[in-house]
BALOBA-1460 file (C-alpha; in Angstrom, 3 decimals):
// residues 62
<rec num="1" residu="x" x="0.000" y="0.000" z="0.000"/>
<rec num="2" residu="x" x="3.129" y="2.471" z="1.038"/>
<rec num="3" residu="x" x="4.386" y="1.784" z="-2.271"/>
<rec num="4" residu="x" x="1.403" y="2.311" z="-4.111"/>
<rec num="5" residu="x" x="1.051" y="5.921" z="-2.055"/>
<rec num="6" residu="x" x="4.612" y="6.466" z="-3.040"/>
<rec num="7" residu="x" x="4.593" y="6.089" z="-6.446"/>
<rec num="8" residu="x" x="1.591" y="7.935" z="-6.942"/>
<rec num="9" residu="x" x="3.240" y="11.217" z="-4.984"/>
<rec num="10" residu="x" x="6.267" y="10.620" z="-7.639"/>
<rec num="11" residu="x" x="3.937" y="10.632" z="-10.569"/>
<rec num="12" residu="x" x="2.066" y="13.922" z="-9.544"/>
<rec num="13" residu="x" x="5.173" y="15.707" z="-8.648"/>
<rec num="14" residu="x" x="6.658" y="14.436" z="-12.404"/>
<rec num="15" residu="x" x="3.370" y="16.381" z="-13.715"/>
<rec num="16" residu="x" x="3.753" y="19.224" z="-11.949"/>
<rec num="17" residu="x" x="7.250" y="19.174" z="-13.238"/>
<rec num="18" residu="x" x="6.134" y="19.004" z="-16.735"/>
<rec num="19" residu="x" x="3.277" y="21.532" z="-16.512"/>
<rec num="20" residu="x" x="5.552" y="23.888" z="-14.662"/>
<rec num="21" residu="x" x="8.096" y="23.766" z="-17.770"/>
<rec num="22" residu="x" x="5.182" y="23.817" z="-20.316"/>
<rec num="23" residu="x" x="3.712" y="26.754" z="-18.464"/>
<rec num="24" residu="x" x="7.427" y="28.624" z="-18.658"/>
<rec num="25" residu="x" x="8.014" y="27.650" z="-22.545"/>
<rec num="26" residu="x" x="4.482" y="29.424" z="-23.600"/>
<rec num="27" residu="x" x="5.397" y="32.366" z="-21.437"/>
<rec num="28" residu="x" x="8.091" y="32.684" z="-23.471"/>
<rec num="29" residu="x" x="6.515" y="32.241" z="-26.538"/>
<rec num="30" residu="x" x="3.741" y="35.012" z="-25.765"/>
<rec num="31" residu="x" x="6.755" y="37.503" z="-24.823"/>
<rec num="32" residu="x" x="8.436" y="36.779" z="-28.193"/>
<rec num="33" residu="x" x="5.261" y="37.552" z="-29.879"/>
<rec num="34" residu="x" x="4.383" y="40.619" z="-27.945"/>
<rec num="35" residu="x" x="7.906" y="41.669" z="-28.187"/>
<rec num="36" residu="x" x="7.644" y="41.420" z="-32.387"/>
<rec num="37" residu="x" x="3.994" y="42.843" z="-32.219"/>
<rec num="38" residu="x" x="5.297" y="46.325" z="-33.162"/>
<rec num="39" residu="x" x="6.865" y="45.361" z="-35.955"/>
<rec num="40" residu="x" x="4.587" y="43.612" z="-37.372"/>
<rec num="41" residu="x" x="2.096" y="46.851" z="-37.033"/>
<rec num="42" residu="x" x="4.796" y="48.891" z="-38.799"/>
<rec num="43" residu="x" x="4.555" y="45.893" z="-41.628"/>
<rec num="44" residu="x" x="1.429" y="45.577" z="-41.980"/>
<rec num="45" residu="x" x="0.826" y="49.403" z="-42.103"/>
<rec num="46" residu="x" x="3.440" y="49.300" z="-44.966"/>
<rec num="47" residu="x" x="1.303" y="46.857" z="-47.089"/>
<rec num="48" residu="x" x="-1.274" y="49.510" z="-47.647"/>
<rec num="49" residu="x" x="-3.907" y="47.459" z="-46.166"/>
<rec num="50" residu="x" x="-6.861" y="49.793" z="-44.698"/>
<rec num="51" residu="x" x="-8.209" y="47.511" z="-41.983"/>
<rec num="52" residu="x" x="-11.669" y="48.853" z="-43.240"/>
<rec num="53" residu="x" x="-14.827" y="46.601" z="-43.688"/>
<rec num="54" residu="x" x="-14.137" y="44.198" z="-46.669"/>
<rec num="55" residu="x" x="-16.346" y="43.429" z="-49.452"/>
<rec num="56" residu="x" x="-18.981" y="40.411" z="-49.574"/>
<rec num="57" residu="x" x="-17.552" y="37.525" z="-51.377"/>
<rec num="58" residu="x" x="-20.894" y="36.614" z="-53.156"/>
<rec num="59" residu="x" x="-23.226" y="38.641" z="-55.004"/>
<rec num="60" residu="x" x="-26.466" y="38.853" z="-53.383"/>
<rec num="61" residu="x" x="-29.087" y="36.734" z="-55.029"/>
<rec num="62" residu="x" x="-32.179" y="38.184" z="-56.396"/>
């Protein structure tokens, strides 16, 4: 029964572990991303794209 207890309490702590690092690696991601964000504005801007409403793709029927 001990043993059972025991290697339960390793297997939680080994997902902890992993969700911890998981946790820290999309962190990292997000910061990347909001650290290129401006950039990308700047790019975008560039392409001459208005951001305005777009037109319908399909004619209205009649």
């Amino acid at each position: 029964m001990f043993l059972t207890y025991t290697l339960y309490q390793l297997r939680s702590a080994e997902l902890r572990h992993q969700a911890d690092q998981e946790r820290l690696a999309r962190e990292a991601v997000l910061a990347r991303r909001t650290e290129h964000r401006p950039a990308a504005e700047e790019t975008r801007e560039a392409e001459g794209h208005s951001g305005g409403p777009r037109r319908h793709r399909f004619t209205r029927a009649a």
